[in-house]
C-alpha positions in Angstrom: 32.0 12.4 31.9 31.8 11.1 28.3 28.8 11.1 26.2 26.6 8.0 27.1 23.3 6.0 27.0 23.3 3.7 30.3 19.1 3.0 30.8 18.0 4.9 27.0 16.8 2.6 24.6 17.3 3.3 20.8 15.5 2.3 17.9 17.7 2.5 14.5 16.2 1.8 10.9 17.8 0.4 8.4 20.6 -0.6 10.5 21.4 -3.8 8.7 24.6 -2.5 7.1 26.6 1.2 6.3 25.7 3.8 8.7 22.8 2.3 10.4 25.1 -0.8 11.7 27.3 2.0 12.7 25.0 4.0 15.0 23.5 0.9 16.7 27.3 -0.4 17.6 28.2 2.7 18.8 25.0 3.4 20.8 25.2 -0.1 22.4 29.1 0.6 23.5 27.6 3.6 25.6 25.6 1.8 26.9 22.0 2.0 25.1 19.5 -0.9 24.5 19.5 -0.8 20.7 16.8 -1.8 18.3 18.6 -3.0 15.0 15.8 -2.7 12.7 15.8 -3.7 9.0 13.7 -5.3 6.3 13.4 -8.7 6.6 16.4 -10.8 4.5 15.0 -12.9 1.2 14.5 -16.4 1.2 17.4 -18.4 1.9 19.9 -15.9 2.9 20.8 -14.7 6.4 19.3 -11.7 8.2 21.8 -8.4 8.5 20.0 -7.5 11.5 20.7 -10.2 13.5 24.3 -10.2 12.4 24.8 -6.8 14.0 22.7 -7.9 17.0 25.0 -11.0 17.4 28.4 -8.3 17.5 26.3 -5.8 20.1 26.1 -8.8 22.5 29.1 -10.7 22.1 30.5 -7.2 23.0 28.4 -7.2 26.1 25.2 -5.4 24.8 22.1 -5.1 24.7 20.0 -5.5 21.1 17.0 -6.9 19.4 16.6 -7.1 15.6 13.1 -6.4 14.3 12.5 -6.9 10.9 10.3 -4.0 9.1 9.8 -2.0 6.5 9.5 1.7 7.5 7.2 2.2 4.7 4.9 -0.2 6.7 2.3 1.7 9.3 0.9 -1.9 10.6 4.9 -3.2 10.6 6.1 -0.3 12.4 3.5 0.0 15.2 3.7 -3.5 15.7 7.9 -3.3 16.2 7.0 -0.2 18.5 4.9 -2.1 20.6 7.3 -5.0 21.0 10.0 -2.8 22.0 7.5 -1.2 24.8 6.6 -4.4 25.8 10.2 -5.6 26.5 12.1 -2.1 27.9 9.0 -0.5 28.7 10.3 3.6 27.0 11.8 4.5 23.4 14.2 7.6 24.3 16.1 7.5 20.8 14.9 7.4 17.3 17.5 7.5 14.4 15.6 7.8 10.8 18.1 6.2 9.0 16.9 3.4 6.4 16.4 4.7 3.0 17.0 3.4 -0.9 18.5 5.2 -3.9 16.8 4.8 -7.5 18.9 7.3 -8.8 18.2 8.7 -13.0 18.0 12.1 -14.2 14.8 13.4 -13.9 13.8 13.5 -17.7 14.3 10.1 -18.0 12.9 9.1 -14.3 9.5 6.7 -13.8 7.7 8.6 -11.3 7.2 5.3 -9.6 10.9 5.6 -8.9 10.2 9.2 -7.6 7.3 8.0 -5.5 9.3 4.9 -3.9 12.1 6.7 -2.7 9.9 9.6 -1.0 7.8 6.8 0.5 10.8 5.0 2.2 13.1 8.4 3.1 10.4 10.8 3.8 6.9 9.0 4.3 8.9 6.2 6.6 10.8 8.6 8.5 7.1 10.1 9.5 5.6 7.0 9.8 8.5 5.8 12.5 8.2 9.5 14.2 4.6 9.7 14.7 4.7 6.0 16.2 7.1 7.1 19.1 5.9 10.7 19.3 3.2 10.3 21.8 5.7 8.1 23.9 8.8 10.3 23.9 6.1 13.4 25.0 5.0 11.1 27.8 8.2 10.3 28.9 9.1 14.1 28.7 12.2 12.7 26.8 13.0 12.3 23.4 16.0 12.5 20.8 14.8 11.8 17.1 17.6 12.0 14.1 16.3 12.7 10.7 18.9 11.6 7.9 19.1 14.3 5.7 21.6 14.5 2.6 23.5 17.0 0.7 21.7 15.9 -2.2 18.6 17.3 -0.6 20.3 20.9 0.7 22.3 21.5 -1.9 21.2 19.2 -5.0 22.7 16.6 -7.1 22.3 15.3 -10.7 20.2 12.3 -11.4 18.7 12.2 -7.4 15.7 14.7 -8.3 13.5 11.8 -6.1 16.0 11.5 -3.1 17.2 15.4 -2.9 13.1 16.2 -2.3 12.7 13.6 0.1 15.7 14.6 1.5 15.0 18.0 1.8 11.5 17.1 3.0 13.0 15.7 6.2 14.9 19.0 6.9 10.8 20.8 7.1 9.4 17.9 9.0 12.5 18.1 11.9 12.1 22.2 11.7 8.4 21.9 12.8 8.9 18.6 15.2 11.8 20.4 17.2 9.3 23.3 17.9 6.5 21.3 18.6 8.7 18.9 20.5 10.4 21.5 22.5 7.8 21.9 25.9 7.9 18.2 26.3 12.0 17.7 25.8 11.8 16.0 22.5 14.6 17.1 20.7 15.0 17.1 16.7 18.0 17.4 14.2 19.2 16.4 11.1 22.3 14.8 10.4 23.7 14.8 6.4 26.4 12.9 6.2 28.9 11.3 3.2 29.3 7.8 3.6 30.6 4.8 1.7 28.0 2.4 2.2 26.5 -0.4 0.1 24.2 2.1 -1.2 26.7 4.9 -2.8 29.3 1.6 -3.7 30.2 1.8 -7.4 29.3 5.7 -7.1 32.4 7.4 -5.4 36.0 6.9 -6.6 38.3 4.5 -4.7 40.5 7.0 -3.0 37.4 8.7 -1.6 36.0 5.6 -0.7 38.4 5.2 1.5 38.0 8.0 3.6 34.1 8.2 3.8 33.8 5.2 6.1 30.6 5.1 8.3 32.3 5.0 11.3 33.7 8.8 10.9 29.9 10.3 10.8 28.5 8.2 14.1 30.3 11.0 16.2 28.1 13.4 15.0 25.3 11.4 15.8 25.7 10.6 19.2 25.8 13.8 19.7 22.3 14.8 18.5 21.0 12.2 20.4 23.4 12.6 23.7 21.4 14.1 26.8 22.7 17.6 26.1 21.7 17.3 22.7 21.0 20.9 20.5 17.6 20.8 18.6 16.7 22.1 14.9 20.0 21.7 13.9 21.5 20.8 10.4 25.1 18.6 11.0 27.0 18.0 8.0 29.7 14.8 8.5 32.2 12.4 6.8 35.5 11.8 6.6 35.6 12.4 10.2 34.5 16.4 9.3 31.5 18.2 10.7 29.7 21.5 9.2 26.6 23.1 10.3 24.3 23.9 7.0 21.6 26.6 7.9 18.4 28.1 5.8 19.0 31.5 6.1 16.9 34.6 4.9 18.2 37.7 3.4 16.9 41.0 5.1 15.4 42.1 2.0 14.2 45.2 0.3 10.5 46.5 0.5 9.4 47.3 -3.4 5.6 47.1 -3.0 3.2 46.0 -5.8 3.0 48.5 -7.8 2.2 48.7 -11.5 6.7 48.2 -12.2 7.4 45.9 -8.9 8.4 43.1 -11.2 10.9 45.3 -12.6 11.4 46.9 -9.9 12.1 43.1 -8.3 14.5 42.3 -11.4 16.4 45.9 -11.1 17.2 45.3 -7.2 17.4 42.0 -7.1 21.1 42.1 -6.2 20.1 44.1 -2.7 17.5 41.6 -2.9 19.6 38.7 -2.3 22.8 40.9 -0.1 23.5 38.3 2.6 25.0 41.1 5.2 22.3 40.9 7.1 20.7 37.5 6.7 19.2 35.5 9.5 18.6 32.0 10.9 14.8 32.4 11.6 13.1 30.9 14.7 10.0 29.5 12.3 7.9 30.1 9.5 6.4 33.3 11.5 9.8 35.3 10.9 9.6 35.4 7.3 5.9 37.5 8.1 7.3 39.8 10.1 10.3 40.6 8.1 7.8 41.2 5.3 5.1 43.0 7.2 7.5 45.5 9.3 9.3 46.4 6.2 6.5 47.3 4.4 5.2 49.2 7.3 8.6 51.2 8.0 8.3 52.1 4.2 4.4 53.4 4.8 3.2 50.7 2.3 
């Protein structure tokens, strides 16, 4: 049997257009209740939402469109709430919505820096912690962060994005262990996209090939019933890639009166990845530390 969502109901932000409008018509084809949320449309033009809502159904599916801002505590509960109210369980949560106010940093208002955490990082948390206590009730619960290369690997002129960015891969790290005993399961998903946000950015030819519709694989799968958790998936162009944060075994040096040079003299060993590890949590990095230093008698 395929991967699919008969009896889940999905909430997707920012699914007006791009990749969000991609998840929630793929979600609804399997056979998931989809929440198309967006910000509401300006005066006089027509609402995105509803547009996507209007090809889930006449495709036989079932949606709603609710029109918030993530950034929006009071907005958000509210759209939580409605969605209880009419399917009665939230089993999927895809983090998706986000902005770009892209300059290099010298030249970058911090009110640009501040916006685009708030909506990326800040919203993402906001949305989580609103279906958190549901999904633990439920004993069930798929949550997607939207993480970016930007934020794992950098990118000129996106100092503001890359740190939200990044920011999402902590906050899934610690929600997929404290998820864990009550089946809420958390992941990141990076992809590359051509959406309405990155238009104008990539060339034509690449364009082309980064369509939205190649990453949505990816995601299905994070939030499919055998989904992993705490896991970084790269995608676009119809390729997927693991990332990891790794740690190098390390040397022990001490803190004696030359362990900064000593540092700078080793620092190759240092940084040897031959025996580097994916660790289980913050703790690892303690006990890596600790034992060393113990084996050495320091």
């Amino acid at each position: 049997m395929g991967i699919e969502f008969k009896g889940r109901v999905a909430v997707v932000t920012g699914a007006g257009g791009g990749l969000g409008r991609e998840h929630a018509l793929a979600l609804a084809a399997r056979g998931a209740r989809v929440v198309v949320n967006d910000i509401a449309p300006a005066s006089g033009t027509g609402s995105a939402a509803e547009a996507v809502v209007d090809e889930i159904v006449a495709a036989g599916g079932e949606a709603i469109a609710i029109h918030a801002s993530v950034s929006d505590e009071a907005a958000v509960g509210a759209m939580v709430q409605q969605v209880m109210d009419r399917w009665g369980r939230i089993d999927i949560l895809v983090n998706n919505a986000g902005i770009l106010r892209d300059k290099s940093f010298a030249k970058m208002p911090l009110a640009d820096f501040r916006l685009v955490v708030e909506v990326h990082l800040i919203g993402a948390a906001i949305c989580t912690q609103a279906v958190w206590n549901i999904m633990r009730a439920q004993k069930y619960g798929r949550i997607v962060m939207t993480t970016s290369s930007s934020g794992l690997y950098g990118n000129f002129g996106q100092a503001n994005y890359g740190a939200a960015k990044m920011g999402l891969v902590g906050l899934m790290q610690t929600l997929s262990i404290e998820g864990a005993r009550d089946g809420i399961r958390v992941n990141c998903l990076a992809p590359t996209a051509a959406t309405r946000m990155t238009e104008g950015v990539l060339p034509a030819a690449v364009f082309e090939r980064l369509v939205p519709a190649a990453v949505t694989p990816g995601l299905l799968h994070l939030v499919s019933e055998d989904a992993p958790t705490r896991v970084i998936l790269c995608a676009g162009a119809g390729t997927f890639a693991r990332a990891y944060v790794t740690m190098s075994g390390g040397l022990y040096i001490g803190s004696g009166p030359q362990a900064a040079e000593q540092v700078a003299a080793q620092f190759e060993t240092i940084s040897d990845r031959g025996d580097e590890s994916v660790p289980e949590s913050g703790s690892a990095q303690v006990v890596n530390e600790v034992g060393k230093a113990m084996a050495a008698g320091g």
